[in-house]
N, C-alpha and C positions, 0 to 999 in steps of 0.2 A: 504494500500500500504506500503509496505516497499522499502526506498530507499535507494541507495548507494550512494560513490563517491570511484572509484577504480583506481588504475596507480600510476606511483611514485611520489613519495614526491610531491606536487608543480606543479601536472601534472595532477591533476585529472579529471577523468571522471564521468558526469552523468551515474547513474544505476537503474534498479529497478528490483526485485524479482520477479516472475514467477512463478507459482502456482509447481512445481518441484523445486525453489528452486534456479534456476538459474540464473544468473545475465542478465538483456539485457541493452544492450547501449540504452544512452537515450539523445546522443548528437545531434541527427538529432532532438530531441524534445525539448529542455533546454540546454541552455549552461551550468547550473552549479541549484544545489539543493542550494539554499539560500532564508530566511526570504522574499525576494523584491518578486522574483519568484513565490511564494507561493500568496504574496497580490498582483500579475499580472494576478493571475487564473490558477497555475500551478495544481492542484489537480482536477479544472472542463478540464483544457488540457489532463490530465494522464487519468482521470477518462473515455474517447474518445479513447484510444490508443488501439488497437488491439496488446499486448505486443508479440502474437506470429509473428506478420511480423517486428519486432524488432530484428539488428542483439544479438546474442547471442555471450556472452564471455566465450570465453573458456579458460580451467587451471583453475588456484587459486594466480587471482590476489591479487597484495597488496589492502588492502581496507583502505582509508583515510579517516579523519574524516567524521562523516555522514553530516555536514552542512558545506558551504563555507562561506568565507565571511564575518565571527562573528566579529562586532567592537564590540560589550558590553556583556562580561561575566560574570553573578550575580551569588551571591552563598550566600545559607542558613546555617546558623551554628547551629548545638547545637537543630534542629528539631524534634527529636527522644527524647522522657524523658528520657529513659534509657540511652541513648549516653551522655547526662549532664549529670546524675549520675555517670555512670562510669569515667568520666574525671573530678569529684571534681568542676563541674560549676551548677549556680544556673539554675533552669529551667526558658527559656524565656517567658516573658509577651507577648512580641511582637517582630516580626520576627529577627533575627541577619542578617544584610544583610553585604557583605563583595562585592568583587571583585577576579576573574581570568583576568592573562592578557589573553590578545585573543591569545598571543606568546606563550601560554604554550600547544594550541592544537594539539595535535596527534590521529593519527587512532587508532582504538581498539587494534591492537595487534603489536602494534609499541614498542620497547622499551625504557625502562623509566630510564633515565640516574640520579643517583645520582648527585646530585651540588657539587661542591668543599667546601669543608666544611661541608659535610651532617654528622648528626651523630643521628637525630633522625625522616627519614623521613617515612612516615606513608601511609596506605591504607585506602578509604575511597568506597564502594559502592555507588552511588546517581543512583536516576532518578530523569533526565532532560528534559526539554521541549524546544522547538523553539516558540518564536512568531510569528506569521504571517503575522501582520497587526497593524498598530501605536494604541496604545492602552494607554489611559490618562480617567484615576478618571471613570473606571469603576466599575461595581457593582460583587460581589459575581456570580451572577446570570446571568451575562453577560460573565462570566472570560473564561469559557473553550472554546466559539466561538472565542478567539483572539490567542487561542494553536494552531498551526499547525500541531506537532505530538511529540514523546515522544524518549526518546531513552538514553542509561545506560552514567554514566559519571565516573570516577574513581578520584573522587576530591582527587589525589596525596597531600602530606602534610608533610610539615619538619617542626615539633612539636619548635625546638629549635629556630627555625629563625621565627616562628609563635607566640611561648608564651615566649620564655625566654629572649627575644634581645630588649624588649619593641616597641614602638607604633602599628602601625596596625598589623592584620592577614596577611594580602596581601603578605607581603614577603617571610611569607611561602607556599605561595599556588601558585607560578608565575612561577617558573622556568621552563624555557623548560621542557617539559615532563610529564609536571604535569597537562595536560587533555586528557587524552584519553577520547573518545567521540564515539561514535559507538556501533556496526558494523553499525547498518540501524537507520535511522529513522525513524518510526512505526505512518502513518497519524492518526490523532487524530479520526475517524470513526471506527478505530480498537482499541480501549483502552477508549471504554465508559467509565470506571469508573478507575480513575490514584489512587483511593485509594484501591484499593483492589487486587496488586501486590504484588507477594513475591521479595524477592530480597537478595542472598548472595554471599558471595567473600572467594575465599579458597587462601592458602598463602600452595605453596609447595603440594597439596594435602589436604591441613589439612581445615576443615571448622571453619572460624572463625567469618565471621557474618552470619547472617539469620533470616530475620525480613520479616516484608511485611510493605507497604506505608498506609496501615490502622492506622500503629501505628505513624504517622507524628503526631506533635502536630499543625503545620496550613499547609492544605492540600492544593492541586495544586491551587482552585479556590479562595480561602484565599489568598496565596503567588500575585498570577496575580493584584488581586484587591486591595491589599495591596501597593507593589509596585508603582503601577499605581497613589497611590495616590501621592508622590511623585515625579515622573522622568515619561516622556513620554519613553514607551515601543515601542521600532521600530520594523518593521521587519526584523527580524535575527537577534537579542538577545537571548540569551540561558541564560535560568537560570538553575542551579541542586541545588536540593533542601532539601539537605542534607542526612545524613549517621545513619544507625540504631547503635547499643552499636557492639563492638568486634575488637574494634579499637586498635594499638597497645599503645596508649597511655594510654587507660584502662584498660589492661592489668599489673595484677603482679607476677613479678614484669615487669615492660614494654620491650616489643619487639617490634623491627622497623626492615625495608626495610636493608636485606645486596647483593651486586652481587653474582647472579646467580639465586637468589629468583624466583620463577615464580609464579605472582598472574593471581586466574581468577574467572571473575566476573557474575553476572550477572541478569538482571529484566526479569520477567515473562514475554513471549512475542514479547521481544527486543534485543533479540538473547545473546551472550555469547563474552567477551573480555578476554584477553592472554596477560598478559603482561611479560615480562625478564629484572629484573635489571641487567642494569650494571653502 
């Protein structure tokens, strides 16, 4: 299943995809595509639905982020061997875990507003997961039963309020606009294997990463179980799990995010994101 959430800002509508492609409301079924929802049996609900006696939305709605309701946004640093090489960082032992506010999410092809004070802010491709269901100290082998489904995240990034300003990552990874998340959420029955995605991001036309999730150094079921051992994982926490090399940080000599830029991104499967600085 692929799901949406479409309408403006703040106003969103349950969706889900239709074997053509087209969006059906999905509000007479689900108030809202969120973690809770999912561990309430929204997928054995969906998976019942007759999508063709579903009204159909017509045009080309806005589409908002694919999950509602995010209070915990984790993110993976530095996952990709190659992404620490090129950024002059030593390869991780063990996971880099950081934070997104939950304030920074936007729909796929929303626009992504430079901060006051930006002078070095960055693109970053990830795939991201939703949890489904409260998930504490499980196993490797347990991990991908507690995913509910997968879908592209564009961990935005201002290198200079990130690495040059001292203490945490967090403050460059927070600012409004700096998660787009979408288009759909893609339920984890369709993405048997989250290590064997390609996934790249063009800046202007120009291709500048292109890797596949094979090359993580600790992959989807690693990250879950890892985690886990630490912090109870709720339903509807999103982790993205970091970015392959071709970042503009590793870049020389380095280039960043100016208005009018248009990046677009996107994972095997889990459709395509469009973003316009300004």
């Amino acid at each position: 299943m692929k799901l949406v959430r479409f309408g403006k800002q703040g106003e969103e509508r349950p969706g889900i995809l239709d074997a053509d492609g087209a969006i059906r409301d999905l509000s007479g079924v689900v108030s809202d595509i969120t973690g809770p929802a999912f561990e309430a049996g929204l997928f054995e609900t969906l998976s019942g639905v007759d999508l063709a006696s579903l009204p159909r939305v017509e045009g080309q709605p806005r589409l908002g982020p694919c999950v509602g309701g995010v209070k915990n946004f984790i993110a993976i640093g530095l996952n990709y061997v190659d992404h620490a090489v090129e950024t002059n960082a030593p390869i991780p032992e063990e996971p880099i875990i950081f934070n997104k506010a939950a304030s920074c999410i936007v729909g796929p092809n929303d626009d992504v507003v430079l901060p006051k004070g930006s002078e070095h802010t960055d693109w970053e491709v990830e795939l991201a997961f939703l949890i489904g269901k409260r998930t504490y100290e499980v196993s490797e082998s347990e991990a991908l039963d507690h995913v509910a489904g997968y879908f592209i995240c564009n961990d935005v990034s201002e290198r200079r309020f990130q690495l040059e300003m001292g203490g945490q990552w967090v403050k460059g990874k927070c600012s409004p606009t700096f998660g787009p998340i979408g288009p759909y959420l893609v339920t984890r029955d369709e993405v048997p294997d989250p290590q064997s995605l390609t996934l790249w991001l063009d800046v202007n036309g120009e291709r500048l990463q292109n890797s596949t999730t094979a090359n993580m150094i600790f992959p989807v079921a690693h990250l879950v179980s890892y985690l886990s051992r630490f912090m109870v994982l709720e339903a509807g926490d999103i982790v993205t799990t970091g970015t392959p090399p071709g970042v503009g940080l590793g870049m020389k000599p380095e280039r960043y995010l100016r208005k009018g830029d248009v990046m677009e991104l996107s994972v095997s499967g889990l459709g395509v994101q469009r973003q316009r600085v300004v």
